[in-house]
ZAMARGU-4260 file (C-alpha; in steps of 0.2 Angstrom, whole numbers, plus 5000, padded with zeros to 4 digits):
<rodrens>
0) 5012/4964/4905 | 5006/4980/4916 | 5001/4988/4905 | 4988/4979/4897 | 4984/4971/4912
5) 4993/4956/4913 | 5003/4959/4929 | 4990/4957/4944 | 4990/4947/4959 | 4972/4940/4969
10) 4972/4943/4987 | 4960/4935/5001 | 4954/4947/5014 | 4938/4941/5025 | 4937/4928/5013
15) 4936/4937/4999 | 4946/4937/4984 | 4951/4955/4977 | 4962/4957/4960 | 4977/4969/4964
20) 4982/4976/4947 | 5001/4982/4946 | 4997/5000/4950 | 4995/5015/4941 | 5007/5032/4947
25) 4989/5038/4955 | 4985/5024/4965 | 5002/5023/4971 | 5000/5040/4977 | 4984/5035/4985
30) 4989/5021/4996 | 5008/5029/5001 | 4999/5043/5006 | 4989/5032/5018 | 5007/5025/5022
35) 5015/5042/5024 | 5018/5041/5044 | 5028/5025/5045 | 5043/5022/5050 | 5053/5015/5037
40) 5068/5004/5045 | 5084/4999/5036 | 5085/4982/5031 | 5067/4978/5038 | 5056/4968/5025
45) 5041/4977/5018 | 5032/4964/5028 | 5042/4969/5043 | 5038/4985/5043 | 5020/4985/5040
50) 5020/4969/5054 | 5030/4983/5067 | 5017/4999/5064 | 5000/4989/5070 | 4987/5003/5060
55) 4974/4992/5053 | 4964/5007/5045 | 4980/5015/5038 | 4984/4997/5031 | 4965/4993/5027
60) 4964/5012/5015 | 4982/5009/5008 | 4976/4991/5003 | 4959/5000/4995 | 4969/5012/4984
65) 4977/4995/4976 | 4962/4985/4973 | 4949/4999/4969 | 4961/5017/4966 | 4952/5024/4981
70) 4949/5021/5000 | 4932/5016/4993 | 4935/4997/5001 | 4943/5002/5018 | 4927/4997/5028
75) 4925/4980/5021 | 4945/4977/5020 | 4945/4980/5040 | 4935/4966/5042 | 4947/4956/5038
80) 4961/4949/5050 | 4977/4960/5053 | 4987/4946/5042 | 4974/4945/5030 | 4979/4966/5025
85) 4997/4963/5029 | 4997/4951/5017 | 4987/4959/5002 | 4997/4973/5004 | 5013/4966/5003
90) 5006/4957/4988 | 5003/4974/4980 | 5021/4982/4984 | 5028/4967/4975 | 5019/4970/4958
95) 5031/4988/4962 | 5050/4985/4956 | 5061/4986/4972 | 5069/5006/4965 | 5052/5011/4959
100) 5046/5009/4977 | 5061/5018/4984 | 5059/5034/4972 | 5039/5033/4978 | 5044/5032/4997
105) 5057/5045/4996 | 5045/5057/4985 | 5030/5056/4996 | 5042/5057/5013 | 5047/5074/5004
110) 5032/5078/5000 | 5024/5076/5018 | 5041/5085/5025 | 5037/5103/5013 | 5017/5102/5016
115) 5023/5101/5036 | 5036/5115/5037 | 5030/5132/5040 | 5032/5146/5031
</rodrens>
């Protein structure tokens, strides 16, 4: 079904519906990387998580990437409420199997953790 398109979930943000396809290895890359800074609790929910962090923008650009496969929405997407993005984007991390989101966080982390050291 993802691949041709039949796995994809509608989300209402400022009352407009958006069409979260499951997500291609780029777009994940895109909205992680809008996500990189969090911090990532054990045994929180997803939705706890992104509930505990409070950064609309970062959540608004992250929820972009899944909708559009760029931050090219994050302006309109902040209009919405705080619930509103929480809610799309938790939407969009569930078209993500619970290990392929795992790999995805721990690569990105490692990757933000090598780009910060100094050589």
């Amino acid at each position: 079904n993802a691949i041709i398109g039949g796995s994809f979930k509608t989300v209402i943000v400022n009352e407009k519906p958006y069409t979260v396809y499951a997500p291609r290895i780029y777009t994940m890359a895109g909205a992680f990387s809008c996500l990189a800074e969090l911090d990532l609790k054990e045994g929180a929910s997803l939705k706890d998580i992104l509930l505990s962090q409070k950064d609309s923008d970062k959540y608004a650009e992250a929820l972009s990437w899944f909708i559009k496969g760029d931050a090219s929405l994050k302006d309109e997407l902040s209009k919405g409420t705080y619930e509103e993005v929480i809610n799309g984007l938790s939407e969009s991390f569930n078209l993500i199997s619970p290990q392929v989101f795992r790999n995805a966080v721990n690569l990105t982390r490692n990757a933000a953790e090598m780009t910060a050291k100094a050589k």
